[in-house]
C-alpha positions as a LaTeX table, in Angstrom:
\begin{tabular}{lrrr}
\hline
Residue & $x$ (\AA) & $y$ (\AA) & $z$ (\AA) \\
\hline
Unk1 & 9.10 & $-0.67$ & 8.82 \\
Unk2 & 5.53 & $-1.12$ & 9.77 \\
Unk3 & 2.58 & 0.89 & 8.84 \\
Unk4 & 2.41 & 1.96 & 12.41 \\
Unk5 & 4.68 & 2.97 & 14.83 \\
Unk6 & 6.62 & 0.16 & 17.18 \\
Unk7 & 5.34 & 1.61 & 19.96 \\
Unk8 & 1.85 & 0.47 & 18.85 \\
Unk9 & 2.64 & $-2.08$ & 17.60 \\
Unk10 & 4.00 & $-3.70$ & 20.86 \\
Unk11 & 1.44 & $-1.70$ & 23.11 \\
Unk12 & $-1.41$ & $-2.45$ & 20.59 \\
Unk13 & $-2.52$ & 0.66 & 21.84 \\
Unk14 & $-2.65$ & 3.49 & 18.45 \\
Unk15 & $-0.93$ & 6.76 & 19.30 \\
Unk16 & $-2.64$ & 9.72 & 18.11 \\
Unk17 & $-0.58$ & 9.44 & 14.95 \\
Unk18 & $-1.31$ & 6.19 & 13.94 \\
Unk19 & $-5.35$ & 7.20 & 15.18 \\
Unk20 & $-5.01$ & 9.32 & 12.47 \\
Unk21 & $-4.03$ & 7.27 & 9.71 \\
Unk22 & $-6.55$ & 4.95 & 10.87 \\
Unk23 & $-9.12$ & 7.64 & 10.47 \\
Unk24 & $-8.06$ & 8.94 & 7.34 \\
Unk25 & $-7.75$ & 5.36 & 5.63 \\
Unk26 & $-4.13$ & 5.56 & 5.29 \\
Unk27 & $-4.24$ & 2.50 & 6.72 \\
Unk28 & $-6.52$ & 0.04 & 7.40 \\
Unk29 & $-7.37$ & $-2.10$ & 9.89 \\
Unk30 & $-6.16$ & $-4.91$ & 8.08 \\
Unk31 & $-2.56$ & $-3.26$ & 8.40 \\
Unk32 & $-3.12$ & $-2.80$ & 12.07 \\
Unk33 & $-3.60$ & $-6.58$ & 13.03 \\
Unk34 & $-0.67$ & $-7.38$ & 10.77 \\
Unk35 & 1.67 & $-5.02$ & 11.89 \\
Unk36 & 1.03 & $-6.28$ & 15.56 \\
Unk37 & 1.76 & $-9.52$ & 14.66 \\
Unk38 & 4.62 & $-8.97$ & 12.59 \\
Unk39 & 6.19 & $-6.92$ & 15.85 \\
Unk40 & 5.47 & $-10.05$ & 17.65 \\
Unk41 & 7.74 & $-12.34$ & 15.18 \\
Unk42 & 10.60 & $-9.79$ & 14.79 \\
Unk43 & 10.45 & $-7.11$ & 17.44 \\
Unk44 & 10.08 & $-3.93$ & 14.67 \\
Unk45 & 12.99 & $-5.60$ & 12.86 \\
Unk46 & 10.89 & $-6.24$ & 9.70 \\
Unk47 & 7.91 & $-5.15$ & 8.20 \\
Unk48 & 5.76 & $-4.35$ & 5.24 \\
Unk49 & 4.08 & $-1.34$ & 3.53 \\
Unk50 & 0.89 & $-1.97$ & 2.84 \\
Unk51 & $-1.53$ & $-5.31$ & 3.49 \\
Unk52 & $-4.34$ & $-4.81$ & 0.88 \\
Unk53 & $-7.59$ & $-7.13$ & 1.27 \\
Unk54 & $-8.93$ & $-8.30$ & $-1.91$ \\
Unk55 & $-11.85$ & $-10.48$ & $-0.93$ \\
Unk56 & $-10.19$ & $-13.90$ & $-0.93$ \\
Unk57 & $-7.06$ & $-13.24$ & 0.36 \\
Unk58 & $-4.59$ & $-10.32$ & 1.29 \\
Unk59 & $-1.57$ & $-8.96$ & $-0.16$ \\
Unk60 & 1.18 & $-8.09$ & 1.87 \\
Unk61 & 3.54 & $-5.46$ & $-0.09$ \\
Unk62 & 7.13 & $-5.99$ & 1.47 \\
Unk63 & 10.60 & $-4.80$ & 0.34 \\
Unk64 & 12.15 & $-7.98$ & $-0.99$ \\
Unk65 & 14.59 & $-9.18$ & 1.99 \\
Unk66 & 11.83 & $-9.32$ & 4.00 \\
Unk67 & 9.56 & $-11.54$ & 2.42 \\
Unk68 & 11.37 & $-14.93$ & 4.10 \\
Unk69 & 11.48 & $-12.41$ & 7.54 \\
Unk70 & 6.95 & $-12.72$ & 7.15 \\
Unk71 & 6.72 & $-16.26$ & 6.16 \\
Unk72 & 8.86 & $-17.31$ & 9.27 \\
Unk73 & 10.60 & $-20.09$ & 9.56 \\
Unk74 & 8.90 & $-23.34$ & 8.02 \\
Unk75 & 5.87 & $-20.51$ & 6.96 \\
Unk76 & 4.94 & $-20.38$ & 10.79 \\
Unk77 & 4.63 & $-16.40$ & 10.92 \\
Unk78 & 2.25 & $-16.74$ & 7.58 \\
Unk79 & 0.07 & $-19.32$ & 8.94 \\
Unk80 & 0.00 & $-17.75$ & 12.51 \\
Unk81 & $-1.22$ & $-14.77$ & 10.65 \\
Unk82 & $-3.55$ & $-16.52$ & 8.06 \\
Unk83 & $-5.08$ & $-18.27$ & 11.38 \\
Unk84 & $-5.60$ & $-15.00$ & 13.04 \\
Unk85 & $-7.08$ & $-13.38$ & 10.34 \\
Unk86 & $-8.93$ & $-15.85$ & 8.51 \\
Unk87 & $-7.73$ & $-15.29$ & 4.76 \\
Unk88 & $-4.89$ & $-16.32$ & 2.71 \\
Unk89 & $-2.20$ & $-14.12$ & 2.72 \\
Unk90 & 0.34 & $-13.77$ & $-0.69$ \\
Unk91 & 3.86 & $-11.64$ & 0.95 \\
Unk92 & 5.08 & $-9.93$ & $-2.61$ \\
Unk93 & 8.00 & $-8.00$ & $-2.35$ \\
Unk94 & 9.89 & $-5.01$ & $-4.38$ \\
Unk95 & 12.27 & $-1.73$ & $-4.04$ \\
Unk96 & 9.78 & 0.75 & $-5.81$ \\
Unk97 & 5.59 & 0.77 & $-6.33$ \\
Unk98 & 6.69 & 0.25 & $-10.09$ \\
Unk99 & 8.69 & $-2.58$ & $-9.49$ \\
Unk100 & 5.41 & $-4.03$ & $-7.56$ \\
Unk101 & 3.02 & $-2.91$ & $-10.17$ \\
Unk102 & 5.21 & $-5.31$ & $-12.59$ \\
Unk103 & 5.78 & $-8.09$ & $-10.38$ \\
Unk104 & 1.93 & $-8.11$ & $-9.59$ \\
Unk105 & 1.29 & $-8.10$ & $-13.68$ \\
Unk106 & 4.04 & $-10.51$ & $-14.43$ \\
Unk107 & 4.56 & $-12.43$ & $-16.47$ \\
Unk108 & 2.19 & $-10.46$ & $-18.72$ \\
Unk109 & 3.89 & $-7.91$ & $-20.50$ \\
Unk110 & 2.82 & $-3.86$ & $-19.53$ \\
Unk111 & 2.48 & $-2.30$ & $-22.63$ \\
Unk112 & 2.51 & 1.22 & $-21.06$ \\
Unk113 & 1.78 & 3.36 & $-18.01$ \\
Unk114 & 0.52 & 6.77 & $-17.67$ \\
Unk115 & $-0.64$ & 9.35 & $-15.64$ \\
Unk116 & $-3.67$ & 11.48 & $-16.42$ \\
Unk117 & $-4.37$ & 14.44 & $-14.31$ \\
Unk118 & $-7.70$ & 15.65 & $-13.47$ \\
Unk119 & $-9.21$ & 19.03 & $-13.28$ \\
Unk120 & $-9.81$ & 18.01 & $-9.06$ \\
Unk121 & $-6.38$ & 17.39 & $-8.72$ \\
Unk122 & $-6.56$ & 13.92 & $-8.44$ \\
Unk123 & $-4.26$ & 11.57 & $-10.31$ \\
Unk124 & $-5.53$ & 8.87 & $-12.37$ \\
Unk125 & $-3.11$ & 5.77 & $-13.39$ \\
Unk126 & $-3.53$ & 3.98 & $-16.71$ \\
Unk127 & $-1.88$ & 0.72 & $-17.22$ \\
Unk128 & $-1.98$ & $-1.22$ & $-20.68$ \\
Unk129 & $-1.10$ & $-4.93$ & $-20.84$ \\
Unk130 & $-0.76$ & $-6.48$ & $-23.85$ \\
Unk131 & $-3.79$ & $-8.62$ & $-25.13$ \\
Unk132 & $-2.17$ & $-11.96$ & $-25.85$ \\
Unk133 & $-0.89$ & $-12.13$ & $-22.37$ \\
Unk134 & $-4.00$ & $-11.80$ & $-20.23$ \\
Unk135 & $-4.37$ & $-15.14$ & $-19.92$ \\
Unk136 & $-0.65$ & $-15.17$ & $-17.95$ \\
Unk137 & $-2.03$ & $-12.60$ & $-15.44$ \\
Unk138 & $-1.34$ & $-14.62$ & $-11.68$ \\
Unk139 & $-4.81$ & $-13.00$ & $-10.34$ \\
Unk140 & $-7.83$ & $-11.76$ & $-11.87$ \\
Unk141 & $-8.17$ & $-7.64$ & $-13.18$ \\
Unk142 & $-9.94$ & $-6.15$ & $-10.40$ \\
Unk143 & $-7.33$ & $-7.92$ & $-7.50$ \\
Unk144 & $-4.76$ & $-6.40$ & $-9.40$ \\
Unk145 & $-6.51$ & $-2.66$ & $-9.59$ \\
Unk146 & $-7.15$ & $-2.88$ & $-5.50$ \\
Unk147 & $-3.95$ & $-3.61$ & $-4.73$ \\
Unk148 & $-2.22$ & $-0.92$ & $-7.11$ \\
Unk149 & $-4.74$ & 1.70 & $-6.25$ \\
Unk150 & $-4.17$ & 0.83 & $-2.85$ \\
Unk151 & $-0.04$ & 1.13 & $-3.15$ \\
Unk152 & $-0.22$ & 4.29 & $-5.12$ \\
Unk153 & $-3.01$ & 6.00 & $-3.44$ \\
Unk154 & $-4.92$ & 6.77 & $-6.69$ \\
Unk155 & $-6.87$ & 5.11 & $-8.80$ \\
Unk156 & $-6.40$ & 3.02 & $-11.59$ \\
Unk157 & $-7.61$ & 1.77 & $-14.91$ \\
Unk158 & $-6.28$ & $-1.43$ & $-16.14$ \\
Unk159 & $-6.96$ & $-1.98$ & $-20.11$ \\
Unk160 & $-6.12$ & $-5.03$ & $-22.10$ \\
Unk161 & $-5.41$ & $-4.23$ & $-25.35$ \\
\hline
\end{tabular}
């Protein structure tokens, strides 16, 4: 599944759903230009959720049989893609956004998770990793916080502790 429809994803034309998503930054225009490509390897056969820019490269969030699907046969679909859009892209696949939010953290150990609610109405996510494994984390703090906020649509406060 892509983040827009197959229909503009081949036409490269947004219907007024996908406008809408646009506009309302459920999606971004990163995900756009992906998901166009991607319909170009695999004709809407694979996809991804979520492509989240983190300033020196971009995180594709894929369920986990598609991850070889992106990269393409010798990695030709990731370069074609890292080509187009001038960044490095990392595909990381899961089933669930908690299964992600570990893989992303691994192999640092979570110490716990919570939710906090505020009085808006807005959900706030608090993940604890455990001090003596920051130095294990695969990107740096703030990479990690983008792409979770991004994936759970809220936002996030990682502590190391």
């Amino acid at each position: 599944m892509l983040p827009i429809c197959n229909i503009c994803a081949k036409t490269r034309v947004l219907c007024a759903s996908c406008e809408t998503k646009l506009k309302n930054e459920e999606i971004s225009e990163m995900d756009v230009k992906i998901a166009e490509m991607m319909y170009d390897f695999g004709k809407g056969e694979f996809g991804f959720e979520k492509a989240v820019d983190v300033g020196d490269f971009v995180v594709v969030l894929t369920r986990k049989e598609d991850i070889g699907k992106i990269i393409g046969p010798g990695g030709d679909n990731l370069r074609k893609i890292e080509e187009s859009i001038g960044k490095l892209i990392k595909v990381m696949g899961a089933s669930s956004a908690e299964e992600m939010i570990y893989t992303l953290i691994s192999p640092a150990n979570i110490v716990s998770t919570s939710k906090l609610y505020r009085a808006d109405g807005s959900i706030m996510r608090k993940i604890a990793i455990n001090k003596n494994d920051a130095d294990k984390l695969k990107m740096d703090i703030y990479s990690i916080k983008k792409i979770v906020s991004n994936l759970l649509h809220a936002d996030v406060e990682i502590i190391i502790g």
